[in-house]
C-alpha positions as CSV (number, residue, x, y, z in Angstrom):
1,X,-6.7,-27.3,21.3
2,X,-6.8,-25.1,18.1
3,X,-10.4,-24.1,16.5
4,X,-9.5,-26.3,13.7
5,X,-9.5,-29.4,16.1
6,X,-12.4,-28.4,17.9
7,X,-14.5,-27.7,15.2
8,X,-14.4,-31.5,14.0
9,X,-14.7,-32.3,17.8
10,X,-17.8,-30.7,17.9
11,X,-19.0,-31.6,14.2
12,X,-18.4,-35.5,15.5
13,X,-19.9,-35.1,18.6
14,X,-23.1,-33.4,16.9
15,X,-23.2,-36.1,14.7
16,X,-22.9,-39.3,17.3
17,X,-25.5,-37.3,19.4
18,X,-27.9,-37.6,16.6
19,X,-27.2,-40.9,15.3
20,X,-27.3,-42.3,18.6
21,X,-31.6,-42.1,18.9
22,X,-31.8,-43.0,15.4
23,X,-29.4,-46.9,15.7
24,X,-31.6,-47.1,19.3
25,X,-34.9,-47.0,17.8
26,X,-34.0,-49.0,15.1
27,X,-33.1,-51.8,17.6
28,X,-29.1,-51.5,16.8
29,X,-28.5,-50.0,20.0
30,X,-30.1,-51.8,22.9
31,X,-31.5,-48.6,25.3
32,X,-28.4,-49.0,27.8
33,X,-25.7,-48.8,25.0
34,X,-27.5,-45.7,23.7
35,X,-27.8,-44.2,26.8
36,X,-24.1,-45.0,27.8
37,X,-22.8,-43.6,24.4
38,X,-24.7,-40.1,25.3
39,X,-23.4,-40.0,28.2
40,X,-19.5,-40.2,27.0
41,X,-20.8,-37.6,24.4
42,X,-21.8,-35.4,27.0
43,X,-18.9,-36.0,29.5
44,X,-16.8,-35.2,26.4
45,X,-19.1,-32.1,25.6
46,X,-18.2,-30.9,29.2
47,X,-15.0,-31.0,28.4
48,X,-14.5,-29.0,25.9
49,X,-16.9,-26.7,27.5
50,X,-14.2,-26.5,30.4
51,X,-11.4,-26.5,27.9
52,X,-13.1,-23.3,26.0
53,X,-13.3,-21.2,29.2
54,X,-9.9,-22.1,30.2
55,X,-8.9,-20.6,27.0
56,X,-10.9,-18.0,26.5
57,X,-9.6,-17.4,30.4
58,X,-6.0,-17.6,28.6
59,X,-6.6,-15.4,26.0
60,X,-8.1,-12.6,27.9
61,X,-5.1,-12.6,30.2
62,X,-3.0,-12.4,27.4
63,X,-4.9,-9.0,25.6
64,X,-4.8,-8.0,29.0
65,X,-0.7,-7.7,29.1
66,X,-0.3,-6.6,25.9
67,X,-2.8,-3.6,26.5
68,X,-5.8,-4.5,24.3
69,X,-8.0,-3.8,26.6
70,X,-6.5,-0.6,28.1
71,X,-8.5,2.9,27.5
72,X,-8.2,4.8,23.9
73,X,-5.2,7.4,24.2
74,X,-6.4,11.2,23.4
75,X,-5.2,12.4,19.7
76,X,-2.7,14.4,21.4
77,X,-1.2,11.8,23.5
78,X,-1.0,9.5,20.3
79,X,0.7,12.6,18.7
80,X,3.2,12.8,21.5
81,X,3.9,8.8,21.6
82,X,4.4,8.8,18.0
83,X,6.5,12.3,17.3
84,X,9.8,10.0,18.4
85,X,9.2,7.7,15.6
86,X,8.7,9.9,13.3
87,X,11.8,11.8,14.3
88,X,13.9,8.5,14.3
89,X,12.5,7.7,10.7
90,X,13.7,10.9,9.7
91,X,17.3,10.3,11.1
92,X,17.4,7.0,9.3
93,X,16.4,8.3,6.0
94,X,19.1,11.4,6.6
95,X,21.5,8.2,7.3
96,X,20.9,6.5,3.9
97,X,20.9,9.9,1.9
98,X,24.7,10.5,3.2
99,X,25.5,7.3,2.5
100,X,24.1,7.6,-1.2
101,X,26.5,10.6,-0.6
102,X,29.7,9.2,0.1
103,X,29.0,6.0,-2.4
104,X,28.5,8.4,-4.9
105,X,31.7,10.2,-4.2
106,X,33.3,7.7,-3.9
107,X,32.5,5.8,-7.2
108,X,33.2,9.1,-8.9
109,X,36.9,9.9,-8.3
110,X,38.0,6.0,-8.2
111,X,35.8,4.4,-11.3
112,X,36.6,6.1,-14.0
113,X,33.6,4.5,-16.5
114,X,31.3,3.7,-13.8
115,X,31.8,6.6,-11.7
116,X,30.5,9.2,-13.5
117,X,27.0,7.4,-14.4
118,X,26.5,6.7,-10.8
119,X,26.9,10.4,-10.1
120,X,24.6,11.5,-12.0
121,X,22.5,8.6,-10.9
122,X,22.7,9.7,-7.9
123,X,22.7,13.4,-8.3
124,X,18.9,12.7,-9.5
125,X,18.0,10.3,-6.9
126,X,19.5,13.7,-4.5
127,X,17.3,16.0,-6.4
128,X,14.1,14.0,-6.0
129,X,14.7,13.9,-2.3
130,X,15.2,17.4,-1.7
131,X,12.1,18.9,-0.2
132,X,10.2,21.3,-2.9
133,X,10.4,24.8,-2.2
């Protein structure tokens, strides 16, 4: 059951359990209907209560696989775990600059009005990616 569903659950069941006094000692509710209706309230109550643990039971085992509740790792094992990344990042931006590089060259011997805008283009997109010295 999502919280959304619960909450109105409980925000129902709140309000019968309060109602419930108020229609028996106004004489709507004879004292067995009352105390009948409190009792389905509260066998309902218990429910949820059940229902809560079993997910909370559920969720738990879940941030248990996934690691949540595993030990911080030391700055120089995050360092190590996340050196591979970086280095794959790097590769994939090396990719997409020799691509630019063989569009480019491309474009520039085979378009003859085109071509030479996108080379310079892309001669400046180049120069802003070479590392400053």
């Amino acid at each position: 059951m999502s919280a959304h569903n619960r909450r109105w659950v409980y925000l129902i069941s709140g309000l019968i359990a309060a109602i419930v006094p108020i229609l028996t000692s106004v004489g709507v509710l004879d004292t067995g209907q009352g105390e009948s209706t409190n009792q389905i309230v509260l066998s309902l109550a218990s429910l949820l209560g059940a229902g809560g643990a079993v997910t909370a039971a559920r969720v738990t085992h879940k941030q248990i696989a996934e690691g949540i509740h595993d030990p911080a790792l030391s700055p120089i094992d995050q360092i190590q775990e996340a050196v591979p990344k970086v280095l794959a990042q790097q590769q994939q931006a090396n990719d997409a600059v020799d691509q630019l590089r063989q569009v480019t060259a491309a474009l520039s011997g085979t378009v003859p009005v085109v071509g030479p805008m996108v080379g310079s283009l892309a001669d400046q997109v180049l120069a802003q990616l070479q590392p400053q010295q």
